[in-house]
Every structure is written in structure tokens, then in C-alpha cells.
C-alpha positions, -999 to 999 in steps of 0.1 A, spaced: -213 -230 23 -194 -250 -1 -188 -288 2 -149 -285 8 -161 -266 39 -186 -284 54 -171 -301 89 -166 -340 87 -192 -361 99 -217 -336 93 -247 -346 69 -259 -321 42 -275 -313 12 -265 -304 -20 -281 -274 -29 -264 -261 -61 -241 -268 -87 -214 -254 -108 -212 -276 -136 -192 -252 -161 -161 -254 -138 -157 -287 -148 -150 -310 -174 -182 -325 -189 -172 -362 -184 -162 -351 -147 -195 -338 -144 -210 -366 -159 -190 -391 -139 -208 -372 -108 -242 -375 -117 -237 -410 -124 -224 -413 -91 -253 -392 -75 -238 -360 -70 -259 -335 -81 -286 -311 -65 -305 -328 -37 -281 -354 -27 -275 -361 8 -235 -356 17 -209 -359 47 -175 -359 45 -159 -390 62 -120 -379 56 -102 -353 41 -63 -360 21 -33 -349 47 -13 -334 22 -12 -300 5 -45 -288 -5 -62 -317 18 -73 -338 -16 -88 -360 -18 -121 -359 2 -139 -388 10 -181 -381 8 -208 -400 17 -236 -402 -8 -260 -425 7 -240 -458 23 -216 -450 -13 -182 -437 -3 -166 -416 -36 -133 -401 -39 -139 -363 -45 -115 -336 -56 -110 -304 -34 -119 -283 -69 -144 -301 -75 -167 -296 -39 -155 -262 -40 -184 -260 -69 -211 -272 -47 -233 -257 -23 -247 -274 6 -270 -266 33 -269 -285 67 -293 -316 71 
């Protein structure tokens, strides 16, 4: 399943990444932030509006702001 997906609350881990549908200083930005393959994620809050951006994931006790396209490009697996 793919982060956008993944019910809030629920932990998970990241289990893939495609990097090439993103800018490379997005995808930098990420990796900096501890987004990339192994990470531990949950979803605290999804936007209200339109295409429910931003989401709010947990990486660790870090809360980052994460656009919709964005966790569409990662695959998680349940923790």
C-alpha cells in the first residue's frame, strides 16, 4: 500500500521509494528529514480540503508536513 493510503494512527514502515517522481531537492529535503526506506511512519492528520493535502506523518516523535503526491511514491507495510 502507499503512504497516502495508510489509515491514521496506524504505524508503518517505509518499504520503497520513488525518488524519480520528484524534484531532487524535494527528495533531498526528505532524506534529510528521515523519509526514506526503513523509516517508521503514521499519519496523525490528513488536509480537509480537495485532494486532503497536506498530510501530517510521524517519523519518530518528528511531525513533517507531507504532500499527497509525494506519499503516493512510497510504499509501506504495516508495523
Amino acid at each position: 500500500m502507499t503512504l497516502d493510503l495508510l489509515p491514521i494512527g496506524q504505524r508503518a514502515q517505509i518499504t520503497a521509494v520513488d525518488w524519480s517522481c520528484m524534484a531532487e531537492e524535494e527528495a533531498q529535503r526528505l532524506r534529510a528529514m528521515g523519509i526514506d526506506v526503513g523509516a517508521r511512519v503514521a499519519i496523525s492528520h490528513r488536509g480537509v480540503l480537495g485532494g486532503r493535502d497536506p498530510l501530517a506523518v510521524m517519523v519518530g516523535r518528528m511531525a513533517v508536513a507531507l504532500r499527497r503526491a509525494h506519499a503516493v511514491a512510497m510504499q509501506v507495510e504495516p508495523a
